[in-house]
N, C-alpha and C positions, 0 to 999 in steps of 0.2 A: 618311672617318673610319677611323683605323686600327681593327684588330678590337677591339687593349687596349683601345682607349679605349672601346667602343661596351661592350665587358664590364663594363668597370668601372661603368662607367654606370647601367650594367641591374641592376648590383649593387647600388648605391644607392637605385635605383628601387625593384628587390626588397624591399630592407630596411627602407623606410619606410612601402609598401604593409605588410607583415607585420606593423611597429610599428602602423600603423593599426586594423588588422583584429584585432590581438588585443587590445588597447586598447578598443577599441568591445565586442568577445564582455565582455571582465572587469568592463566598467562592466554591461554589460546583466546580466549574472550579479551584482554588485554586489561582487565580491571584487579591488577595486583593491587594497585594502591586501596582498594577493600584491605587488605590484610593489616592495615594502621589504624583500624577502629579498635578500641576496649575490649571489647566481645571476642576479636578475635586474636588479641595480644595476650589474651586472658589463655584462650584455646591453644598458642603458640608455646603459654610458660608452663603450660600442663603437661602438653606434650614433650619438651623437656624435660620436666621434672620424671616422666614415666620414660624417659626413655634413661635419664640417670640411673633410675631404680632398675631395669634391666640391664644395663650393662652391670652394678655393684654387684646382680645377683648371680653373675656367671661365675661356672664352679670355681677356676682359676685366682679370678680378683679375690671371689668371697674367703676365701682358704688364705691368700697373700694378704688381703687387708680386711678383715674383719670389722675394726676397731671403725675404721673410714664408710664401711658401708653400713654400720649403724649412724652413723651420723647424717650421710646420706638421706636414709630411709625416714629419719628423724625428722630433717629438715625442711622433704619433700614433702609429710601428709599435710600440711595447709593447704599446700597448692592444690592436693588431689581431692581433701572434702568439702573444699565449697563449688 
């Protein structure tokens, strides 16, 4: 596996561990209603959009739909550079 892809990967992985993990502290603290601010509706469509771009990227989909995971990819970088 080239390095990109193992990075990217791990970035994915990162980011839904972290979704997880701060998800779990806010319910146990009980201030989910935090997660309705901008800032973190913002963090929520990201994460999203990078977890879209992981699944397009799997070998199976990328190979069945190529054409759908360009558009994907396409659609998502606004979300990812700002």
């Amino acid at each position: 596996m080239p390095l990109h892809k193992a990075a990217g990967y791990t970035c994915i992985v990162a980011s839904l561990v972290h979704a997880i993990v701060y998800l779990n502290a806010w319910a146990k603290a009980d201030t989910l209603h935090g997660m309705l601010e901008p800032t973190q509706v913002a963090g929520i469509m990201g994460g999203i959009a990078l977890l879209l771009i992981g699944v397009s990227t799997v070998p199976y989909i990328r190979r069945q739909r190529y054409e759908c995971m360009l558009r994907h990819l396409t659609s998502a970088w606004p979300c990812l550079t700002n």
